[in-house]
N, C-alpha and C positions, 0 to 999 in steps of 0.2 A: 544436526540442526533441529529447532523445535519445532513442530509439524502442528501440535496441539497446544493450548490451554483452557483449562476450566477454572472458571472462578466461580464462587460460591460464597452465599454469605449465609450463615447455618446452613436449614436445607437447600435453599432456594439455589438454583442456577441462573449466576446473572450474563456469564457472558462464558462461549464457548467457541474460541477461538479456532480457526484451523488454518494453516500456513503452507504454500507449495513455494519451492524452487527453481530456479532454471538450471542447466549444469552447470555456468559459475558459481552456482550459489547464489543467486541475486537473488531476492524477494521477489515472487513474480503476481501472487496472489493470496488478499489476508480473506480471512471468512469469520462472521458472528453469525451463527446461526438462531440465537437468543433477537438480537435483535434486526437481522436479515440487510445489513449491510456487510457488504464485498468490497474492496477495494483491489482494482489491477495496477501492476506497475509496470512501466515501459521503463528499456535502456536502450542507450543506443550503442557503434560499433567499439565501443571504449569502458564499456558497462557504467555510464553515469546516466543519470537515472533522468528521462525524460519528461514521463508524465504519470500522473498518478490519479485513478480515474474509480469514480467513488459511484457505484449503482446503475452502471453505464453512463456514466454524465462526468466529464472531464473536470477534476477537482484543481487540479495544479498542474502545470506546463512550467517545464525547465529549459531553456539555452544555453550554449555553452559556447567562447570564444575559443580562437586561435592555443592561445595559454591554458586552455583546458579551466579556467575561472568560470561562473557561472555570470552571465551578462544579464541574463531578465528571466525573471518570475511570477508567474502571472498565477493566481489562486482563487476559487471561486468561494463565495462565503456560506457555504452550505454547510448543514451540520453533518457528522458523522466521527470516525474514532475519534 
């Protein structure tokens, strides 16, 4: 899995990504350390993905029905990736 990315444009470093996982393998946290946003990510007991929480301030809330379908989505308009 990709842990890192650097991007570059000549010298300059614009964005330096860094990535953890949980033991499924889920995305559990991205990192720019260029520009010091973090985002975390929740799952719940089915690994789909609950919420996704951008600087410690809750970006996107996900629901999920019976059929495993996603019912509501709720997302804040803040900037970030």
């Amino acid at each position: 899995m990709i842990e890192k990315i650097l991007t570059k444009k000549d010298t300059e470093v614009v964005q330096n990504l860094s990535y953890e996982y949980d033991g499924m393998g889920n995305l559990i946290y991205r990192c720019d350390s260029i520009s010091h946003n973090c985002e975390e990510f929740k799952y719940d007991f089915y690994d789909r993905l609950t919420d996704i929480i951008l600087n410690n301030s809750v970006k996107s809330k996900m629901t999920y029905g019976d059929n495993g379908n996603v019912c509501e989505k709720n997302e804040s308009r803040r900037n970030g990736f």
